[in-house]
C-alpha positions in Angstrom: -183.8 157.1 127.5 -183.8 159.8 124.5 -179.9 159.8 124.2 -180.0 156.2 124.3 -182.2 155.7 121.1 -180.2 158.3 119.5 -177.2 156.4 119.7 -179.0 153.1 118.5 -180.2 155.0 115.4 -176.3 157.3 115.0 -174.1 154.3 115.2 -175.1 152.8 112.3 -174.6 155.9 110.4 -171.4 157.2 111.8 -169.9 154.1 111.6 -171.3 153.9 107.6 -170.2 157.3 107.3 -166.3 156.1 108.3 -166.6 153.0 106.3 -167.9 155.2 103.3 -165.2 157.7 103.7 -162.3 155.5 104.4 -163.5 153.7 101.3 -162.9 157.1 99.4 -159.6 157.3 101.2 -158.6 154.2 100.6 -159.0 154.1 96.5 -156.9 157.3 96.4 -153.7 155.8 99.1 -153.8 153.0 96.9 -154.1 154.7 93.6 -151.2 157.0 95.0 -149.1 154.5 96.7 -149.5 151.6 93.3 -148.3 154.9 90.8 -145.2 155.7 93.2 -144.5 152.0 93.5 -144.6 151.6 89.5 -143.0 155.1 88.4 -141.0 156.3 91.3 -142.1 159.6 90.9 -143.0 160.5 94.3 -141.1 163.5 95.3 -139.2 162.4 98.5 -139.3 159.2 100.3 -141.4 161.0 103.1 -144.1 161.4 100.3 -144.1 158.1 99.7 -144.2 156.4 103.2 -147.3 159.5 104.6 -149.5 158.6 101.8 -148.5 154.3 102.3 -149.6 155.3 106.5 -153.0 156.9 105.5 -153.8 153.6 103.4 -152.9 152.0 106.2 -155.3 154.1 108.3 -158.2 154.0 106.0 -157.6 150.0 105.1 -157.7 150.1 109.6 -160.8 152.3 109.7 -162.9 150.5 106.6 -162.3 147.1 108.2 -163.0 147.8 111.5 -165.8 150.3 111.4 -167.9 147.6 109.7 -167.1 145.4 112.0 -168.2 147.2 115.1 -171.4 148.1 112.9 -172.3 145.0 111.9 -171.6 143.6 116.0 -173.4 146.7 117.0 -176.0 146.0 114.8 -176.7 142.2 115.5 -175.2 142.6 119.5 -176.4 146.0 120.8 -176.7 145.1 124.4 -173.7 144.3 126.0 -171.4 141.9 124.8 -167.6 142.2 124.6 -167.7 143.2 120.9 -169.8 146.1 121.2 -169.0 147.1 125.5 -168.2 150.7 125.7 -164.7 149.9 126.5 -164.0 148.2 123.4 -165.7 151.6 122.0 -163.1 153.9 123.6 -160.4 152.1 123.2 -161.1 151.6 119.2 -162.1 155.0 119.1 -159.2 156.6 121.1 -156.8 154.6 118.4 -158.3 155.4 115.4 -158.6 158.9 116.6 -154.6 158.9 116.9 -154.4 157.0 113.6 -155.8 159.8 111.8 -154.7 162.4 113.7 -151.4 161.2 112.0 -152.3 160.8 109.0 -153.9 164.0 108.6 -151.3 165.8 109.8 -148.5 164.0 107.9 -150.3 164.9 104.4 -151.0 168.4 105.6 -147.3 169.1 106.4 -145.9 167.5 103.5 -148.1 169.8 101.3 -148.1 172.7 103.2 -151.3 172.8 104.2 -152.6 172.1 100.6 -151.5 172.4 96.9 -152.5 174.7 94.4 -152.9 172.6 91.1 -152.3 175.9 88.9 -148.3 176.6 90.1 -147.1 173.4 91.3 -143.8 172.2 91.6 -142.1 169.2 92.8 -145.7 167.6 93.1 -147.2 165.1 90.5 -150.8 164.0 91.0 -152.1 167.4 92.7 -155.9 166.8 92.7 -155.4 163.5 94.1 -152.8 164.8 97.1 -155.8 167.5 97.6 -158.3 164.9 97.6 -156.1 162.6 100.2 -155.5 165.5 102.6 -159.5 166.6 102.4 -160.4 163.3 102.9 -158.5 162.3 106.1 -159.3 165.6 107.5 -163.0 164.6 107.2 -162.1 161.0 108.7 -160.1 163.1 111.3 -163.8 165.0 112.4 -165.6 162.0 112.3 -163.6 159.9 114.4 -163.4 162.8 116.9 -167.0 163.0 116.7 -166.8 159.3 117.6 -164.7 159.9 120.9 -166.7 162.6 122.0 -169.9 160.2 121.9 -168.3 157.4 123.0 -166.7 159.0 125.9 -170.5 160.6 127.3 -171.5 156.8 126.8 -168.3 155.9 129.0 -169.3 158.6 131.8 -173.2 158.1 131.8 -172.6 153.8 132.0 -170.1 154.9 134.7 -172.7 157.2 136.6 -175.4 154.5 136.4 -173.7 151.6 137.4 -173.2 149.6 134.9 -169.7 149.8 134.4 -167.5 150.1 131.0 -168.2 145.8 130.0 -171.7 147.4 129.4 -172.8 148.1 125.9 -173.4 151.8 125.0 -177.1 151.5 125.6 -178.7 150.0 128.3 -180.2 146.5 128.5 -183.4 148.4 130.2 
């Protein structure tokens, strides 16, 4: 029953911890992505379209992390909202979402920028900043699978199936 309550008190505050962080995220995408659509000053076209995916990823991860906090929150026993499936399956996705992302900044910069001898790069602090930030989004969404996918196997071991909610209803 200990792992149970610690996942009662810990989704709240991963799932804050995405939203809070994918907030972050998503004011420098945008920030990025409105400057390249006004000025054109992106460096290739591949600049352009990785840093328009990780808005997309972080608009995907702020919206739906509070949702399954808020469901988790009101519904924490098991409804179809908050069942351990609908865990995996959210958490497998955005997994692979910013698995994407992440890597598609880090390859177009080269594994990071150094703001004192850049070329071909405008806006180095913020491309820094976007890279760190997914990367961090990256480890907490693995985090997420990880935790998700014990829930998965314990429900599975105890009967209760994967419709269950992450914590028992005992």
């Amino acid at each position: 029953m200990a792992f149970e309550s610690h996942i009662r008190r810990g989704h709240p505050i991963i799932f804050s911890l995405l939203a809070l962080f994918g907030i972050i995220e998503l004011a420098l995408s945008a920030w990025l992505t409105a400057r390249f659509d006004r000025f054109h000053d992106y460096s290739d076209i591949s600049e352009r379209d990785r840093v328009r995916f990780t808005l997309f990823a972080s608009i995907w991860t702020v919206v739906s992390s509070i949702l399954f906090g808020v469901l988790f929150t009101v519904h924490s026993t098991a409804s179809a909202a908050t069942s351990i499936i609908s865990h995996v399956v959210w958490s497998v996705l955005s997994w692979i979402i910013w698995t994407a992302a992440a890597a598609a900044v880090t390859e177009m910069l080269g594994g990071g920028l150094n703001c004192n001898d850049v070329t071909g790069f405008n806006y180095c602090g913020q491309l820094n900043a976007l890279e760190a930030f997914a990367w961090i989004e990256w480890i907490l969404t693995t985090f997420a699978v990880i935790v998700v996918l014990i829930c998965a196997i314990s429900a599975a071991r105890r009967g209760d199936g994967y419709r269950g909610g992450l914590v028992s209803q005992y």
